[in-house]
N, C-alpha and C positions, 0 to 999 in steps of 0.2 A: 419462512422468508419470502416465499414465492409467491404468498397472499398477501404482502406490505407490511409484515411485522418488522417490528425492531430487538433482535437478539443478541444476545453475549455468548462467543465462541471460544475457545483454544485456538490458537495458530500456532505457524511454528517458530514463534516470537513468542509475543503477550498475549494473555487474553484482549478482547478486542469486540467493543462496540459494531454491530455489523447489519445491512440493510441491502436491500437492492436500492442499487444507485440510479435507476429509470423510474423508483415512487419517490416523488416530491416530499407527500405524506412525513413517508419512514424517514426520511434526510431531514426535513425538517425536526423531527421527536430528536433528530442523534444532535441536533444543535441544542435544542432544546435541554437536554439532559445535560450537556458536555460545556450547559452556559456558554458557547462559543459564537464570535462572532459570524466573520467570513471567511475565514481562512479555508480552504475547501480540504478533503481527505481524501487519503489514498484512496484508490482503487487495487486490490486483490486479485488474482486470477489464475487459473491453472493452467491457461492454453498457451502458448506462446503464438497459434494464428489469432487468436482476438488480440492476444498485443498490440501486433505488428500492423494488423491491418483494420483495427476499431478506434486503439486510445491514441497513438500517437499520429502526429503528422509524416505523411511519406516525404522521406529525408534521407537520403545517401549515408551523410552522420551519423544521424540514428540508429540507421538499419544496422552500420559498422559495426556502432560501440553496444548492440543487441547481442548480433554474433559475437564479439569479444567478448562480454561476458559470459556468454553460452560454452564457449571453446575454451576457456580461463576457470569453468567450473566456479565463477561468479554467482550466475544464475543459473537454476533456480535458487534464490537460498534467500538471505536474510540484510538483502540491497533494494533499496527502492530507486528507480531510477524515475527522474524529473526531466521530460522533454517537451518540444511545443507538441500542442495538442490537434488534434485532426479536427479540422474545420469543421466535419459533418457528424461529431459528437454533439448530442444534445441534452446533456446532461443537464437538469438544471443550478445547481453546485457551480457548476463550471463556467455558466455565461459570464461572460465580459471577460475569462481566465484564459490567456493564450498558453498557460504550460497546463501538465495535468500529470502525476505523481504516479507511478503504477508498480505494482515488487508481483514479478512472477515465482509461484510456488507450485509444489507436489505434493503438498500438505493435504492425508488422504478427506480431509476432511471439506477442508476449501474444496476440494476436485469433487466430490460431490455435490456439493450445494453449485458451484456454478454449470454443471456438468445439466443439474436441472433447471436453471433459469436460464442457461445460455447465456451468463457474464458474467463478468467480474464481480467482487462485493465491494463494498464501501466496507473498512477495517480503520478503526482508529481506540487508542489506547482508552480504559478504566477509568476516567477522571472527570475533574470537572477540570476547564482548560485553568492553567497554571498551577496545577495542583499533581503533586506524586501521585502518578498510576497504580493502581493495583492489579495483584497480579497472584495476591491466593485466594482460592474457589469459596471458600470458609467467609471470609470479609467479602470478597464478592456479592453472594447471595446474601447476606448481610445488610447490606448497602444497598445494592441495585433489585433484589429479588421481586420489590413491588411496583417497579417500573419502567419493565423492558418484559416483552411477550415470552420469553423464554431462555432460561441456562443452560450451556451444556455443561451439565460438571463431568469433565475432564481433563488429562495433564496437556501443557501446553511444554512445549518444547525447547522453550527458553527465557530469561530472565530479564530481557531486557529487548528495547524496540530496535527498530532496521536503521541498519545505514542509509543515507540520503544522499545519495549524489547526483549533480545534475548534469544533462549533457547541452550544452551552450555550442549551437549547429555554426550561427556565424561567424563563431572564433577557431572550432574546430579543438575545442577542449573539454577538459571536464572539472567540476569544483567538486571540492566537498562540500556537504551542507551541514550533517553531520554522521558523525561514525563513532559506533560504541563502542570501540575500544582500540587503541593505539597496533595492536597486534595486526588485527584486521586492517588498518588504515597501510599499514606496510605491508602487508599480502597484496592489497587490491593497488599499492604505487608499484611494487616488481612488476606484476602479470599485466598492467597497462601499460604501462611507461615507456615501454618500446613500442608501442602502436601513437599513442596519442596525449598533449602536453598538458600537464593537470592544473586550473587554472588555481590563484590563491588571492 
């Protein structure tokens, strides 16, 4: 990845589409592959300092409902949170995009690979857009093995993709965008809900 390939990972989600988000190149091949138009992809990451102080915009808000997830044993895990974006990101994915997607993990895998490029990865699901992801190793390489620089076959650690919530600075709330499964969705309204009002 650190030469501009474009690979297929394990997370501790889905398997997942994955590049350095600073080659145009690579980002380019994952649209390419994933027929998508513009919608832009998460960014992945293990640090919690490149969060805080790379993708997002410095925001009081933000910083909050970082620590609340942090302290709520939210994050790290299997939330992507949706904030405005730091101006001096230059991603190109991202131009003309004032929010930008980011789900922090300790997924030992992701912790490597960024640990050697110094950022985050671009991570997005098996498919081609509007089409069910997939999400075993077997059809995987099946399907994608002749076009993407490399597999890793091994087990990913869950079945289904991240919760989406966004955090909306000038209301002073938070929405769901989506969340995979109702259990989840009432975990994360208790451990919020006394700090900050969820928008709907």
């Amino acid at each position: 990845m650190s030469s501009g390939g474009v690979v297929i990972i394990p997370t501790d989600t889905v398997y997942g589409f994955s590049c350095d988000p600073g080659n145009e190149e690579a980002v380019r091949r994952i649209y390419e592959l994933k027929r998508r138009e513009d919608k832009p992809f998460i960014i992945l990451d293990s640090s919690i300092d490149r969060i805080v102080s790379r993708y997002f915009k410095k925001d009081p808000f933000t910083e909050m409902m970082i620590n609340e997830f942090i302290k709520e044993n939210l994050w790290p895990g299997n939330i992507t949170l949706i904030a405005d974006k730091n101006n001096d990101l230059n991603f190109s994915f991202l131009k003309n995009i004032k929010k930008i997607a980011v789900r922090y993990t300790t997924n030992e895998i992701i912790s490597r690979i960024c640990g050697k490029i110094d950022s985050g990865i671009i991570s997005t699901s098996i498919n081609i857009s509007g089409e069910k992801f997939l999400n075993d190793i077997s059809e995987i390489n099946s399907v994608w093995s002749d076009k993407v620089d490399f597999i890793m076959n091994s087990e990913t650690a869950g079945n289904s993709s991240s919760s989406i919530i966004e955090l909306i600075s000038e209301n002073k709330c938070v929405k769901f965008i989506r969340i995979s499964d109702q259990v989840l969705e009432k975990e994360i309204e208790t451990k919020i809900s006394g700090t900050v009002k969820i928008c709907r």
